[in-house]
Steps between C-alpha positions, in 0.01 A plus 500: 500500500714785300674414217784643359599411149776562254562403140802498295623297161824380457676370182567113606271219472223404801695127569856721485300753761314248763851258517611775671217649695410125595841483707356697783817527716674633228302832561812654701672534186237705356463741687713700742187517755476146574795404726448163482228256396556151732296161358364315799343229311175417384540777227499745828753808539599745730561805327706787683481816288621895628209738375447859594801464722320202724609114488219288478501072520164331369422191397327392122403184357449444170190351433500493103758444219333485150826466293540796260148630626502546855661560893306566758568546878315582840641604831535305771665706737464847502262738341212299299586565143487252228618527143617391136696534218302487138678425249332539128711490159483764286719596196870516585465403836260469833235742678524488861259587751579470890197506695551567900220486719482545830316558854510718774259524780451890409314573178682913602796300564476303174463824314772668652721155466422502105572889453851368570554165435365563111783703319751249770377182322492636174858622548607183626293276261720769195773402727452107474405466201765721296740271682347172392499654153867587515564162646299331189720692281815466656434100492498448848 
């Protein structure tokens, strides 16, 4: 599977960062991408997010919360991807790395697929994160 991965620190504490990570459907505010992010239970979502001027619906599930650690997801719906937040204290605040893997049934077509997704989830990971930064500092 390809991987994609991005890492970024941000000046508020790893329990401060995954309480609000951990509320998946809370991703809409986040992020001007994701249109909406709908629980159906079971700690299950349909996400429905506008990316390289498409609108996409998949399903996740979250299959692990490891409180201040930890979130990870895989797809149920959708393209097969799976991934996770990492959370790690450092001084003055958290490391972050966002792992995304996924599957396609073209290793050309997975190529091509991470050519462009790469710099999109790193802009949108920037994206998510600076506003759950801004959100820790606004005390909100």
């Amino acid at each position: 599977m390809p991987v994609i991965e991005h890492k970024v620190e941000i000046g508020a504490a790893p329990e401060a960062v995954f309480g609000l990570i951990s509320r998946v459907e809370d991703f809409a505010l986040y992020s001007d991408s994701v249109e909406a992010v709908i629980p159906l239970g079971d700690d299950r979502y349909r996400w429905q997010v506008r990316a390289l001027g498409m609108s996409m619906s998949f399903e996740v599930e979250v299959i692990e919360r490891t409180p201040h650690e930890r979130l990870s997801w895989r797809s149920v719906t959708g393209v097969r991807n799976r991934g996770s937040y990492q959370l790690t204290a450092v001084d003055g605040g958290t490391h972050i790395t966002l792992t995304v893997e996924y599957s396609l049934k073209s290793r050309l077509m997975e190529k091509m697929v991470k050519k462009a997704a790469t710099p999109l989830v790193r802009k949108l990971s920037d994206e998510i994160v600076g506003r759950v930064e801004q959100r820790l500092k606004e005390g909100t």
